[in-house]
Structures are given as structure tokens and as C-alpha cells.
OpenMM code with the backbone's topology and positions (N, CA, C; nanometers):
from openmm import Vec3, app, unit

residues = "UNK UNK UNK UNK UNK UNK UNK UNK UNK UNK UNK UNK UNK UNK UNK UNK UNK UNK UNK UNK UNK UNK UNK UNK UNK UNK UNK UNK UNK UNK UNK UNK UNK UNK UNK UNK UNK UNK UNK UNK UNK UNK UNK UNK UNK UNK UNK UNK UNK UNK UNK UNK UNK UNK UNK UNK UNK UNK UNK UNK UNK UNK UNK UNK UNK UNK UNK UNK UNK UNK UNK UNK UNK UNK UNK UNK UNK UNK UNK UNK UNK UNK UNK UNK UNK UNK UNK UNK UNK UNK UNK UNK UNK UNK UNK UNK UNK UNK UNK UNK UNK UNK UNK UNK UNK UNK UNK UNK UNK UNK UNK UNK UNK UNK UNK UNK UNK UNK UNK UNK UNK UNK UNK UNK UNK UNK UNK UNK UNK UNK UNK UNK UNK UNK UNK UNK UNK UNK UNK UNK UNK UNK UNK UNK UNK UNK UNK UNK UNK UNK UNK UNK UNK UNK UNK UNK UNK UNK UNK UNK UNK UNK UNK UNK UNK UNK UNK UNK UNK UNK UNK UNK UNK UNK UNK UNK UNK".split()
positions = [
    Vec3(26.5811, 7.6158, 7.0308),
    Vec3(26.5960, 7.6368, 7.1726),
    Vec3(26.7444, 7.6248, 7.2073),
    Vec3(26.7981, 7.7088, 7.2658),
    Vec3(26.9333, 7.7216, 7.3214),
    Vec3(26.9716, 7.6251, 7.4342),
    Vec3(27.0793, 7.5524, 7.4389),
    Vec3(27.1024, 7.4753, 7.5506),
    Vec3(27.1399, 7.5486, 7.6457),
    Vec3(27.1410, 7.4614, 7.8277),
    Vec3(27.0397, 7.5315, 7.9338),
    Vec3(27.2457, 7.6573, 7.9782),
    Vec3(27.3520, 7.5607, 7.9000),
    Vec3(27.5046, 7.6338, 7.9431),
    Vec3(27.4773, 7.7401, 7.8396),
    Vec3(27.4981, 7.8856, 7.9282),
    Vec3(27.5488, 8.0013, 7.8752),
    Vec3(27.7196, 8.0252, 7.8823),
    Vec3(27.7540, 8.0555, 7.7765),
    Vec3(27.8598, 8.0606, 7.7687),
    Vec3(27.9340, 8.2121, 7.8433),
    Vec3(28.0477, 8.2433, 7.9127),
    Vec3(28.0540, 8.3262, 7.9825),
    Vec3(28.0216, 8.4908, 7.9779),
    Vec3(28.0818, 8.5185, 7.8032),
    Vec3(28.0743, 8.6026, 7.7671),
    Vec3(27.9159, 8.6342, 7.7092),
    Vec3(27.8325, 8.5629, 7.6986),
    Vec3(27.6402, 8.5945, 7.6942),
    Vec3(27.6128, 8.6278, 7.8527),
    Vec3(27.6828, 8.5722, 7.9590),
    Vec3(27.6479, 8.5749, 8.1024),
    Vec3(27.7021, 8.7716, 8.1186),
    Vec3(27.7940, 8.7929, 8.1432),
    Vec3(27.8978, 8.9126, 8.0732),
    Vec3(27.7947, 8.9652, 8.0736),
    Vec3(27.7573, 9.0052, 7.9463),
    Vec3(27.6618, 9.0581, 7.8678),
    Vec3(27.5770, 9.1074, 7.9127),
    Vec3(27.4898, 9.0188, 7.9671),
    Vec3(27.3237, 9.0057, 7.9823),
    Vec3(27.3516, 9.0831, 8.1918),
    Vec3(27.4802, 9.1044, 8.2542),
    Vec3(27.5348, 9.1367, 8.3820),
    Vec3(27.4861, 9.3194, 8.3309),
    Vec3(27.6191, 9.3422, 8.2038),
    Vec3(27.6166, 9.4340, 8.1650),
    Vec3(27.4949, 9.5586, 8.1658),
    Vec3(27.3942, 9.4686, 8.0597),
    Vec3(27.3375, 9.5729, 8.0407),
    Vec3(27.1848, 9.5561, 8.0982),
    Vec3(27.1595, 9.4452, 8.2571),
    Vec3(27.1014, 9.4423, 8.3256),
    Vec3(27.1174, 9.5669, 8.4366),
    Vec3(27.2578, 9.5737, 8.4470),
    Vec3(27.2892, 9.6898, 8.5339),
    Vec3(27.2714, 9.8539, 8.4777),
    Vec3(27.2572, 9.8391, 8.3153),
    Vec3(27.1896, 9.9508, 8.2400),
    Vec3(27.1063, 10.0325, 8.2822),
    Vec3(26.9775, 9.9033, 8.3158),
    Vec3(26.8790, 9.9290, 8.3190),
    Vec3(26.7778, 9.8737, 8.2277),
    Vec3(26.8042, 9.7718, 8.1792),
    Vec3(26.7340, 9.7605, 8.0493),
    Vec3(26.6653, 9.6376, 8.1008),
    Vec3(26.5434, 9.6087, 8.0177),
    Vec3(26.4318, 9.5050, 8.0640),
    Vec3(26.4941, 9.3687, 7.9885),
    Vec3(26.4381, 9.2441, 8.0211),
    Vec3(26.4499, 9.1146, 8.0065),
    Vec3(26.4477, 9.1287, 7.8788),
    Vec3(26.3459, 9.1734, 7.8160),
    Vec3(26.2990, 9.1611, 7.6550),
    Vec3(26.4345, 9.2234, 7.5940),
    Vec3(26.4560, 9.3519, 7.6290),
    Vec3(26.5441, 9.4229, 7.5460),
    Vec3(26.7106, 9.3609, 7.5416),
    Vec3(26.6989, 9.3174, 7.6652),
    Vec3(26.8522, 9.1762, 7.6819),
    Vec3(26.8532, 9.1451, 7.6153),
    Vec3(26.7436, 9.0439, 7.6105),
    Vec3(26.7360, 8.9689, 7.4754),
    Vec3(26.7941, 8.9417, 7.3779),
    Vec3(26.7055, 9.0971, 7.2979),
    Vec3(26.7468, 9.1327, 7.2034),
    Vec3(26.8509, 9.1683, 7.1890),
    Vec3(26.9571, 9.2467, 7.2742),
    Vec3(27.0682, 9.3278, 7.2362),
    Vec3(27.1331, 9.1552, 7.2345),
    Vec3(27.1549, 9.0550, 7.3248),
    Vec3(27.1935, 8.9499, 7.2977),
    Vec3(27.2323, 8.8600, 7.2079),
    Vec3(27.0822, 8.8555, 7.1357),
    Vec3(27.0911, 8.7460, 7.0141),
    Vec3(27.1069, 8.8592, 6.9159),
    Vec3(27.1590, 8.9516, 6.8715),
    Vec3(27.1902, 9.0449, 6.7611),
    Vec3(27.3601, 9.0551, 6.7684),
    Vec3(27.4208, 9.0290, 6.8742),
    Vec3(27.5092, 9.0513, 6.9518),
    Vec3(27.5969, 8.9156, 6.9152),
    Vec3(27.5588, 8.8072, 6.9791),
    Vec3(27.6099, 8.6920, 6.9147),
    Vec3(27.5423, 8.5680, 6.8513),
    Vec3(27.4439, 8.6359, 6.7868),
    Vec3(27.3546, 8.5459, 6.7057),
    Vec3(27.2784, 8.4621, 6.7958),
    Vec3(27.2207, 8.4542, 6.8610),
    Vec3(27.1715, 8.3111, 6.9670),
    Vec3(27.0303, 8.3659, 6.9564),
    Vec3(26.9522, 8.2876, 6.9948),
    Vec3(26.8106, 8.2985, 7.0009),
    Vec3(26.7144, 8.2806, 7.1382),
    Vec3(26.7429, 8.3601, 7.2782),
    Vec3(26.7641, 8.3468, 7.3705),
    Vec3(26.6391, 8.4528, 7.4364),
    Vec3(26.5003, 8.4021, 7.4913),
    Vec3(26.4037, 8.4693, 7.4754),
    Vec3(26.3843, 8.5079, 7.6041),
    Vec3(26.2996, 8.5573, 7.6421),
    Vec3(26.2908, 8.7126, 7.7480),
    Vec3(26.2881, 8.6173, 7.8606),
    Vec3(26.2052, 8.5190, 7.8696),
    Vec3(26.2115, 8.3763, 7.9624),
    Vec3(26.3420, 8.3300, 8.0251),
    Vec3(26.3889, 8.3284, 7.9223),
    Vec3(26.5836, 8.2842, 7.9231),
    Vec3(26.6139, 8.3290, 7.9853),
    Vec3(26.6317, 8.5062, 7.9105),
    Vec3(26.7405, 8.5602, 7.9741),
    Vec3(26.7064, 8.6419, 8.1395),
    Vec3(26.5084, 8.6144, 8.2087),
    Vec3(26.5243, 8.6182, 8.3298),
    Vec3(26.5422, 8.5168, 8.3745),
    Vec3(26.5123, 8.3927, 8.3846),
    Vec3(26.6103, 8.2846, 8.4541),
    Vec3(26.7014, 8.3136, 8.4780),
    Vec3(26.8212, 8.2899, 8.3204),
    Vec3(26.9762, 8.3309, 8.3979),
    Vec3(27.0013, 8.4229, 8.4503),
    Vec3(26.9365, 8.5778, 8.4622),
    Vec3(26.9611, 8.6035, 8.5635),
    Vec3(26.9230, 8.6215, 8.7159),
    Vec3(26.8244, 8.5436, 8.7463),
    Vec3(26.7886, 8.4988, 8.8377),
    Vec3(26.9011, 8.4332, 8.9033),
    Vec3(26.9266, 8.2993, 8.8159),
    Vec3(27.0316, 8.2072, 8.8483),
    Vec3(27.1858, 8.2934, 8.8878),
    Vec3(27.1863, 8.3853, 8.7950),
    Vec3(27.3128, 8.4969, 8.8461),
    Vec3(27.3260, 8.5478, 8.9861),
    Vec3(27.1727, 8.5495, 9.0331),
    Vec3(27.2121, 8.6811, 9.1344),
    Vec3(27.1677, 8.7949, 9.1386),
    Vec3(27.0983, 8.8250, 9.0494),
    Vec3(27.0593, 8.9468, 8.9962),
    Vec3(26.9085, 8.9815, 9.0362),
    Vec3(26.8719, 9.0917, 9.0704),
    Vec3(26.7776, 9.0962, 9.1583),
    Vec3(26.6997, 9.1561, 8.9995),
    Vec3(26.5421, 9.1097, 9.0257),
    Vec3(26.4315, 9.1952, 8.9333),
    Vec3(26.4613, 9.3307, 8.9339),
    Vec3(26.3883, 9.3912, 8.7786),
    Vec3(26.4022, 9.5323, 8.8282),
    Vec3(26.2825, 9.5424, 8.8234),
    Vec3(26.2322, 9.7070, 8.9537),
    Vec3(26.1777, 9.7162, 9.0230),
    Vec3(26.0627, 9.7879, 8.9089),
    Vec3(25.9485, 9.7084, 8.9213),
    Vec3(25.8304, 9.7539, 8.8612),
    Vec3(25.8244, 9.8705, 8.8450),
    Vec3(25.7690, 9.9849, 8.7776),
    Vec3(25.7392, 10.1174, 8.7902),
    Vec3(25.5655, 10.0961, 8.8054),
    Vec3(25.5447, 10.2176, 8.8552),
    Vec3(25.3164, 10.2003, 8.9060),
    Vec3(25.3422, 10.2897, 8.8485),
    Vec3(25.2359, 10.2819, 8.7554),
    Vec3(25.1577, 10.4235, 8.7273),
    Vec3(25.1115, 10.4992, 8.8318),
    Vec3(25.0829, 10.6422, 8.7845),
    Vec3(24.9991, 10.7055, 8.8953),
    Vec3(24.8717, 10.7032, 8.9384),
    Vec3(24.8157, 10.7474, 9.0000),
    Vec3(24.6800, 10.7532, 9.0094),
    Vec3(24.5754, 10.7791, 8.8644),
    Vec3(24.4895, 10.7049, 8.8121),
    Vec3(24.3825, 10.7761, 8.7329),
    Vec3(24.3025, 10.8467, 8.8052),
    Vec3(24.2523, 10.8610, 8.9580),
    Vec3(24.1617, 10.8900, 9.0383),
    Vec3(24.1830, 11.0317, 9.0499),
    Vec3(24.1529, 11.1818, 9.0248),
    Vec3(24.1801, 11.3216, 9.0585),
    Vec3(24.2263, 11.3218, 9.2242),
    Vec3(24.2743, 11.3437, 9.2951),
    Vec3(24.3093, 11.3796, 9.4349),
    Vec3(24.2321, 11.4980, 9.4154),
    Vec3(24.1559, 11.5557, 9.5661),
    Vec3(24.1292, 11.7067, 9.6096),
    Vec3(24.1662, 11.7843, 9.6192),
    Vec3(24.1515, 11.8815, 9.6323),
    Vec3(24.2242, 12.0159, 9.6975),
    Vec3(24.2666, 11.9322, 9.7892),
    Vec3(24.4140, 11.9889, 9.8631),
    Vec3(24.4330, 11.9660, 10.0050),
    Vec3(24.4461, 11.7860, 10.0378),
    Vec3(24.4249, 11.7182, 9.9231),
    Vec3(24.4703, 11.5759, 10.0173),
    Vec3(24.5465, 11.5174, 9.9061),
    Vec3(24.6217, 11.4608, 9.9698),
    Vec3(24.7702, 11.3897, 9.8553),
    Vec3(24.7164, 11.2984, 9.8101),
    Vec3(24.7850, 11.2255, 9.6803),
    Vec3(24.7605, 11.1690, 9.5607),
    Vec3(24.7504, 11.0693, 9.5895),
    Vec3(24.7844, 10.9782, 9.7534),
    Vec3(24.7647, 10.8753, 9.7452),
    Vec3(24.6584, 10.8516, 9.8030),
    Vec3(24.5702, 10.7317, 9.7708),
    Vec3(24.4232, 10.7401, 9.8413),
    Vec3(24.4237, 10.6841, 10.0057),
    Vec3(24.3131, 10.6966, 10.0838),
    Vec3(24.3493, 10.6772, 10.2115),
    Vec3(24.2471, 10.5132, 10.2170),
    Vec3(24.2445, 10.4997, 10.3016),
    Vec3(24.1669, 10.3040, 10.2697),
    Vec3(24.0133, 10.3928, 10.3300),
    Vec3(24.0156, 10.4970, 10.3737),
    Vec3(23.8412, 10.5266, 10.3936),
    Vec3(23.8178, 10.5306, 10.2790),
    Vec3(23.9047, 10.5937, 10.1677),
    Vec3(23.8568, 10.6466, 10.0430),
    Vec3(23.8191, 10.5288, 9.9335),
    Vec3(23.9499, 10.4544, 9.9475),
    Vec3(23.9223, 10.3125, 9.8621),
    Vec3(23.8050, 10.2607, 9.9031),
    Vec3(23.7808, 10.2192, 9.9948),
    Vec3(23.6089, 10.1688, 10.0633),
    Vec3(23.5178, 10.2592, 9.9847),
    Vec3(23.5543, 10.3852, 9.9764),
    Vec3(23.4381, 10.4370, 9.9556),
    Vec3(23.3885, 10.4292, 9.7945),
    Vec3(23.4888, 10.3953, 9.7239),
    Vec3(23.4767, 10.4201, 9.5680),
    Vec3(23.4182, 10.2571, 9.5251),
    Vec3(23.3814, 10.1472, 9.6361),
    Vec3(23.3630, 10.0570, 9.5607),
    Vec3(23.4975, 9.9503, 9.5492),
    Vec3(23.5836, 9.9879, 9.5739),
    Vec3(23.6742, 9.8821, 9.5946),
    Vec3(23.6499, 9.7266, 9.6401),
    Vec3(23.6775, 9.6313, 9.5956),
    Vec3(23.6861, 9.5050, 9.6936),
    Vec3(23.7807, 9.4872, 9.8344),
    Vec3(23.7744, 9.5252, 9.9500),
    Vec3(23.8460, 9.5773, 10.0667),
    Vec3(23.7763, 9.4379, 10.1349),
    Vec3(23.8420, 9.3666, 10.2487),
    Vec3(23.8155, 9.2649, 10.2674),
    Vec3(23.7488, 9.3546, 10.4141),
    Vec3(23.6514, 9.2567, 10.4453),
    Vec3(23.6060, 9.3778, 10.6046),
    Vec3(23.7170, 9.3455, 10.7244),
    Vec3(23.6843, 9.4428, 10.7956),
    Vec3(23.7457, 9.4452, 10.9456),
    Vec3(23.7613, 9.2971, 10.9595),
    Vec3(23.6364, 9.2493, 11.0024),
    Vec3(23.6546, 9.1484, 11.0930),
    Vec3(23.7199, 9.0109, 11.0283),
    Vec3(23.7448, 9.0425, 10.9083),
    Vec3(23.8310, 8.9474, 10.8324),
    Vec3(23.9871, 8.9509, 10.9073),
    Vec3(23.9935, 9.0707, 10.9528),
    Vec3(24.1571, 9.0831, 10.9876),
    Vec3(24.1533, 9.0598, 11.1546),
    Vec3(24.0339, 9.0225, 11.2157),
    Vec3(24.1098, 8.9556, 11.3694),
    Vec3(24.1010, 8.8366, 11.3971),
    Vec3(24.1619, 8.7997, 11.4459),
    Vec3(24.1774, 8.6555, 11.5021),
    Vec3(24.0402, 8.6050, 11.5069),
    Vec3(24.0153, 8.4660, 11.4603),
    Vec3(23.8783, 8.3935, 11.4952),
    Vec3(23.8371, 8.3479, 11.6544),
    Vec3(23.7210, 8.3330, 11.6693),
    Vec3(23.7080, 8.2429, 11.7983),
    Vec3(23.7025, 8.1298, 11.8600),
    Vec3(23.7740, 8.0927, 11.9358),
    Vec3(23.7825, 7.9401, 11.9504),
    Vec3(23.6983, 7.8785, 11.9034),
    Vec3(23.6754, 7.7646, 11.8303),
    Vec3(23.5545, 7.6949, 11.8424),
    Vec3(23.5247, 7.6030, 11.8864),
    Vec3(23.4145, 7.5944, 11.9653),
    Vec3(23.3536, 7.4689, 12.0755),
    Vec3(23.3590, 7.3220, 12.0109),
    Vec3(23.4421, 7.2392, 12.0373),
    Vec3(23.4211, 7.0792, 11.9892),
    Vec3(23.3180, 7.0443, 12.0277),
    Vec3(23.1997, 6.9482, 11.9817),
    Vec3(23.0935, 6.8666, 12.0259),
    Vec3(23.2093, 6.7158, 12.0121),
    Vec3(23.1443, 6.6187, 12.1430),
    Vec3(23.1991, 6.5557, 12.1858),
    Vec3(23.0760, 6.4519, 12.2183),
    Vec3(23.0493, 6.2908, 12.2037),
    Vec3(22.9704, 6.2285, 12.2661),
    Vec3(23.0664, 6.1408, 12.3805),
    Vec3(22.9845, 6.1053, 12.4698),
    Vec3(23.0231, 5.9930, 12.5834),
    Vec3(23.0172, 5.8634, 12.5683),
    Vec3(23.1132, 5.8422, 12.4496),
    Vec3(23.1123, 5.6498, 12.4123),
    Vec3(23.2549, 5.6591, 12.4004),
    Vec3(23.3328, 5.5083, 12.4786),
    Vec3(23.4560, 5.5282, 12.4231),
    Vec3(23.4444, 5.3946, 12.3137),
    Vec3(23.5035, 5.4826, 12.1810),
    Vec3(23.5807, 5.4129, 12.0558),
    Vec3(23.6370, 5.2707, 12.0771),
    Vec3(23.6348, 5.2141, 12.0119),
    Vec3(23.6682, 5.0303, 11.9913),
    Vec3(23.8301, 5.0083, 11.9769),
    Vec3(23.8658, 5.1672, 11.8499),
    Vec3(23.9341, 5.2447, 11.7536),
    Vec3(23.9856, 5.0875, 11.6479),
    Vec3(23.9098, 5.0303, 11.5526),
    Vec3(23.9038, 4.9499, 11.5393),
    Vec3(23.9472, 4.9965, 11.3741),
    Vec3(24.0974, 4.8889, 11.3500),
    Vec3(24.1624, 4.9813, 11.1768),
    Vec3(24.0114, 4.9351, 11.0890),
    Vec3(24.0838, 5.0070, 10.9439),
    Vec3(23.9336, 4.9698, 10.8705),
    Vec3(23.9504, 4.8818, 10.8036),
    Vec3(24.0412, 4.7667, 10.7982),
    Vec3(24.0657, 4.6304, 10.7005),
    Vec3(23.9739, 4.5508, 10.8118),
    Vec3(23.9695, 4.5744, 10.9598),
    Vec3(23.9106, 4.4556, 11.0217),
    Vec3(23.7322, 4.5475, 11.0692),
    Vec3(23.7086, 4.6499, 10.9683),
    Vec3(23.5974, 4.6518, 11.0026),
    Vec3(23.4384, 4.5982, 10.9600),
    Vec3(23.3734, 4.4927, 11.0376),
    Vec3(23.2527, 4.4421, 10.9918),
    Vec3(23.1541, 4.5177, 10.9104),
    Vec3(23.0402, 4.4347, 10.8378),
    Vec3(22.9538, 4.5464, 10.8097),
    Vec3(22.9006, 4.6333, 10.8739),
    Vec3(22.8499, 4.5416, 11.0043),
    Vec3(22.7418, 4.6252, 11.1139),
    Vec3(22.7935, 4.7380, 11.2366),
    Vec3(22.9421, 4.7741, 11.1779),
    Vec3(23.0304, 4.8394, 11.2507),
    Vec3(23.0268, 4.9880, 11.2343),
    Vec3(23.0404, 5.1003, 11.3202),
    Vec3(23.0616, 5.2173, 11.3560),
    Vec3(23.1446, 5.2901, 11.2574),
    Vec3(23.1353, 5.3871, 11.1286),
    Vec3(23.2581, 5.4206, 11.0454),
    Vec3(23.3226, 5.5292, 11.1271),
    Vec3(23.2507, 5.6118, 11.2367),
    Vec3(23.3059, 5.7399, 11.2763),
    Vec3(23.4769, 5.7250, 11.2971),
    Vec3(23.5513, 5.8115, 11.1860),
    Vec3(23.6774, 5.7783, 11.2396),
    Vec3(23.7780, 5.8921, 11.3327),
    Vec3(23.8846, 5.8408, 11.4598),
    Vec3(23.9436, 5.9047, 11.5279),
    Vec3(24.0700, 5.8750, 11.4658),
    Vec3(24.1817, 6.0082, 11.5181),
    Vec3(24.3023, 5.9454, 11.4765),
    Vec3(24.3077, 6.0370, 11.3475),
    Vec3(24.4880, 6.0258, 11.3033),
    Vec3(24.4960, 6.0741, 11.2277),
    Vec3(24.5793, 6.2129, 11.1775),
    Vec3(24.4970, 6.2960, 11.2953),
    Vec3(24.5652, 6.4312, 11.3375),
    Vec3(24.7323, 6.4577, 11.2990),
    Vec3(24.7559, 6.3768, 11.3675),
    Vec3(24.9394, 6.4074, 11.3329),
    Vec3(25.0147, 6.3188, 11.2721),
    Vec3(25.0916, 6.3204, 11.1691),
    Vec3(25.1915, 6.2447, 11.0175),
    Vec3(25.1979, 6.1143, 11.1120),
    Vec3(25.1565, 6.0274, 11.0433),
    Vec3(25.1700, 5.8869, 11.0533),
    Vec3(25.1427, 5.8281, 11.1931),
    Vec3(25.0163, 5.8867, 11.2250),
    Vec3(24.9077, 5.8547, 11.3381),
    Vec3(24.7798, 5.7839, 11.2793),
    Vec3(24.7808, 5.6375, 11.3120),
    Vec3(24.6655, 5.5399, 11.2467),
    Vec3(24.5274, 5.6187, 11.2757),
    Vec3(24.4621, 5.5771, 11.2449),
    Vec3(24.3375, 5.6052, 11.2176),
    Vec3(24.2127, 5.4843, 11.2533),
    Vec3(24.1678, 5.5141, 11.3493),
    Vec3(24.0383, 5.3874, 11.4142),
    Vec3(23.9496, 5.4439, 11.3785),
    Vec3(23.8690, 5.3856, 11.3491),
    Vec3(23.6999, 5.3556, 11.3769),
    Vec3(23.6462, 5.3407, 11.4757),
    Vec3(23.5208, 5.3901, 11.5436),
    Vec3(23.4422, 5.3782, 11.6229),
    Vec3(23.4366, 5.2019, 11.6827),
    Vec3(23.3637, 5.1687, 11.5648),
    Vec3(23.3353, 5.0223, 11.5339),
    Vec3(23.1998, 4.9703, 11.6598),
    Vec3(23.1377, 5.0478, 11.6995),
    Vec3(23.0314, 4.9734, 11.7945),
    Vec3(22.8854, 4.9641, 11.6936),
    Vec3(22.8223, 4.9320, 11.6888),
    Vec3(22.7125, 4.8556, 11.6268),
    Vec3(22.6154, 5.0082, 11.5516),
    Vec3(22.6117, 4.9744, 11.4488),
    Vec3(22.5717, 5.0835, 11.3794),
    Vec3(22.4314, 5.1006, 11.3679),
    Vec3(22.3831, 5.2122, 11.3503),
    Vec3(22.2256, 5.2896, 11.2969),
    Vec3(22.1509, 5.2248, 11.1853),
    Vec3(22.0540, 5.1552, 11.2260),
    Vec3(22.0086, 5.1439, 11.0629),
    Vec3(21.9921, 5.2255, 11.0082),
    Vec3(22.0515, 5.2261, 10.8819),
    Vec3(22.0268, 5.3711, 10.7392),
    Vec3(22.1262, 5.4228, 10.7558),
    Vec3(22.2342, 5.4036, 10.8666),
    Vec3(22.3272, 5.5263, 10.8393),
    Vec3(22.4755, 5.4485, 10.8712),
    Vec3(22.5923, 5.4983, 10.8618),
    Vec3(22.7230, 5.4724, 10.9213),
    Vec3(22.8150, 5.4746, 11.0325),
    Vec3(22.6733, 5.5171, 11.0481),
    Vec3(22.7303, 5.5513, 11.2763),
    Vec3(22.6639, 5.4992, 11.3589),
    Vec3(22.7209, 5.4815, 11.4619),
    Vec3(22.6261, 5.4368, 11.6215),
    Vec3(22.5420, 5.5379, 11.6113),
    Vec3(22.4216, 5.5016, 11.7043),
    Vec3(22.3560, 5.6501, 11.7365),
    Vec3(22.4297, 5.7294, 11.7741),
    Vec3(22.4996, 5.7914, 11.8932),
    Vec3(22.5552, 5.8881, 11.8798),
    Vec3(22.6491, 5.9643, 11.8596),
    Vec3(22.7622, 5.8859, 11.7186),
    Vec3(22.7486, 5.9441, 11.6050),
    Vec3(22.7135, 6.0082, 11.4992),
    Vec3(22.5834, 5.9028, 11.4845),
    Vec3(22.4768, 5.9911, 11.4018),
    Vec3(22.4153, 6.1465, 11.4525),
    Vec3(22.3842, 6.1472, 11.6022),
    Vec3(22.3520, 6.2639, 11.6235),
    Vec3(22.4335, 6.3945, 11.6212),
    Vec3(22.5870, 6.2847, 11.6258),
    Vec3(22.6962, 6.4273, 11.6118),
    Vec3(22.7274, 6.4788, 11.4870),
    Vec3(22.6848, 6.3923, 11.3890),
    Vec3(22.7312, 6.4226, 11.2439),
    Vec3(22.6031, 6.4994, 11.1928),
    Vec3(22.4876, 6.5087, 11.2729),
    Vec3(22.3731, 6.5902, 11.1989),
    Vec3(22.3776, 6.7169, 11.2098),
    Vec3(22.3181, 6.8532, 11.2104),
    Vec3(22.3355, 6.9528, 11.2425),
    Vec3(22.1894, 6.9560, 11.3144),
    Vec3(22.2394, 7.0243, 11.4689),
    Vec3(22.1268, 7.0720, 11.5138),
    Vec3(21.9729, 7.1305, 11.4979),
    Vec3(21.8611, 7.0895, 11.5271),
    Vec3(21.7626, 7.1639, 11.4640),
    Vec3(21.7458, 7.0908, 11.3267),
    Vec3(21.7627, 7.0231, 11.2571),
    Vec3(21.7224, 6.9767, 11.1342),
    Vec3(21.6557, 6.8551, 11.1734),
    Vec3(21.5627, 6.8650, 11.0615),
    Vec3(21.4346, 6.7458, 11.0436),
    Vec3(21.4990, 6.5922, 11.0329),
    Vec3(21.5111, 6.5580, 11.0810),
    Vec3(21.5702, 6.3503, 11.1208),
    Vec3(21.5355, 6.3002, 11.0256),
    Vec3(21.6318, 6.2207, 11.0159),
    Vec3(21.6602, 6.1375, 10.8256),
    Vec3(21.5145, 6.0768, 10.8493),
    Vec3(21.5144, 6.0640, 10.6844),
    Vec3(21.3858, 5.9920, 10.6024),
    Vec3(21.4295, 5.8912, 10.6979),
    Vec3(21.3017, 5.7439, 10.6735),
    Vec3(21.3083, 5.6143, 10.7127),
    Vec3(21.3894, 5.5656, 10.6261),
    Vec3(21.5006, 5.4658, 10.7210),
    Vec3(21.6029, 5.3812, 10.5754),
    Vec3(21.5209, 5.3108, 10.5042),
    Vec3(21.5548, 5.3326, 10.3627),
    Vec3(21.5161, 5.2316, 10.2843),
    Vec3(21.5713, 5.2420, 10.1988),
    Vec3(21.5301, 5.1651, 10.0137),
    Vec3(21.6377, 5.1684, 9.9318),
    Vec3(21.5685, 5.3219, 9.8360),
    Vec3(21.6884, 5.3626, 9.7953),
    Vec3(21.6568, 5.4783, 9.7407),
    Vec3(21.6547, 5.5063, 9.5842),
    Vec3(21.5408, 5.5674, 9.5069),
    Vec3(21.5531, 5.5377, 9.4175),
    Vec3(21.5739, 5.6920, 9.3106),
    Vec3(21.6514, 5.6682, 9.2357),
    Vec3(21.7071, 5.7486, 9.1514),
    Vec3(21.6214, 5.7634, 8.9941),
    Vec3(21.6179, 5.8510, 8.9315),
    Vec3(21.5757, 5.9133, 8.8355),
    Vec3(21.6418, 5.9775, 8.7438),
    Vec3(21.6592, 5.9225, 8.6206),
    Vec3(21.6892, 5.9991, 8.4998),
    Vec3(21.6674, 6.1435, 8.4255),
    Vec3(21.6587, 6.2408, 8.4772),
    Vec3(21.5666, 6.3041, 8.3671),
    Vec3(21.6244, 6.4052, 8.2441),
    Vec3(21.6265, 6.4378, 8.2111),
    Vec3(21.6955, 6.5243, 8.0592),
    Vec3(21.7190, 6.6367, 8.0541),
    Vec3(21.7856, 6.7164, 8.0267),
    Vec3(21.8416, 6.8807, 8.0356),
    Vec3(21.7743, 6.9430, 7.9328),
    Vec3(21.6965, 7.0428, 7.9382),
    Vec3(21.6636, 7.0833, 7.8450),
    Vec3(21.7680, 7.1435, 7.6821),
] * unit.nanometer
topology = app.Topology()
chain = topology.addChain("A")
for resn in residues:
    res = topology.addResidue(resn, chain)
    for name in ("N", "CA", "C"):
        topology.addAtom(name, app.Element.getBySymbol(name[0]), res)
């Protein structure tokens, strides 16, 4: 591995026959043949990155797809849609819609979580913005669960069947076929 100092005349060089036209790989090579060094396609785009030197510009192939009579070679996005493409839909590209906060009518204790009891509220507020503490609810919690009641009702999703009865829950082993 070559140490990270190029010496001026490899810098020179690699200026030279970047402005050629010639690819990273072929630098390279004309490089380490040039003054013996062992300086790999990796290398020699870094340094010239580090130079200043802008990428050279990809070439695209052309189309494999035949164009029609009468319509140019490049495809139109009805056409891409139409061949099966992965095209993200419309409505991917407009703006979303606000979305409605659910909100209950209890005010917070906002109680940190080193001083929070067992029988305490986990719902936490706070937070939102860099080095904004973070409270807890902290008012007297649900049996079976980690929230006041209505917490709990905000953390459920509407329309769904209401937790089992608390109790202890028991787990099962069973084997993968």
C-alpha cells in the first residue's frame, strides 16, 4: 500500500492524463508502469478528487427498447408505466395531509423517570426539541397496562377488541420444524 503523500510529479501525471480522458483504472496503470508505484483505481480517484478534478461523466447506453415509427428514442413516463416499470404513483409525489393529533383532557404531573413510582403513568411528553426533558404522565395507572386510563385509550387503536383481563402471561416453547 502506498503512503497517503503523492509526490508532485505522480499528482502531474495522474492531472495529465485525467484531462486525456482516460478512466481511473487506466491512470493507474499508465502510473505505476510509469514510476513503478502500485497505486490502485481507488487511489488514484481519491487523489483526484482531493485535486479538484471533477468525475468523468458516465456514458448511458442507448436504449435496448425499439422506439416507433414517429416517436423519439427516448421513452415518455406514459410509456415506462406502461412496460412494467417500478414508477412510484402520483400520489406519492404530493404533499401529505395534515394529520389530526388525538389529544386526552388530563393535565400531566410531567414527572422525570428516575422519580417515577411503580403505580405511576409511563405516557411520556417532552422531548420534541434537542435537549428538552422528557416527563411522564405519572397519575395512577391501569391495571395490566402502563397508562392512566386515558392513556390507555389513546394508545389503543380505535374499534379494536379491549385487552384480555390482566393477568400473568404464560409463554410456550415450541420447536421449528
Amino acid at each position: 500500500m502506498e503512503p497517503g503523500h503523492w509526490p508532485s510529479e505522480h499528482s502531474d501525471a495522474l492531472r495529465d492524463y485525467f484531462f486525456k480522458g482516460m478512466s481511473y483504472a487506466k491512470i493507474g496503470k499508465e502510473i505505476n508502469a510509469r514510476f513503478g508505484t502500485a497505486y490502485t483505481r481507488n487511489a488514484v480517484a481519491g487523489r483526484a478528487k482531493r485535486l479538484g478534478l471533477a468525475a468523468p461523466e458516465r456514458m448511458t447506453s442507448p436504449s435496448i427498447v425499439p422506439s416507433l415509427p414517429g416517436e423519439s428514442a427516448l421513452l415518455s413516463p406514459h410509456r415506462l408505466a406502461s412496460q412494467g416499470l417500478n414508477l412510484p404513483p402520483k400520489s406519492a409525489l404530493k404533499p401529505a395531509a395534515p394529520v389530526k393529533l388525538r389529544c386526552v383532557g388530563i393535565k400531566p404531573r410531567l414527572i422525570p423517570l428516575v422519580e417515577l413510582a411503580p403505580g405511576d403513568c409511563r405516557y411520556p411528553y417532552g422531548g420534541d426539541k434537542d435537549g428538552e426533558e422528557i416527563g411522564f404522565c405519572g397519575h395512577p395507572r391501569q391495571p395490566g397496562s402502563s397508562y392512566c386510563t386515558p392513556h390507555a385509550r389513546l394508545t389503543r387503536r380505535s374499534g379494536t377488541v379491549p385487552d384480555r383481563a390482566a393477568g400473568p402471561v404464560v409463554l410456550r416453547l415450541v420447536t421449528a420444524a
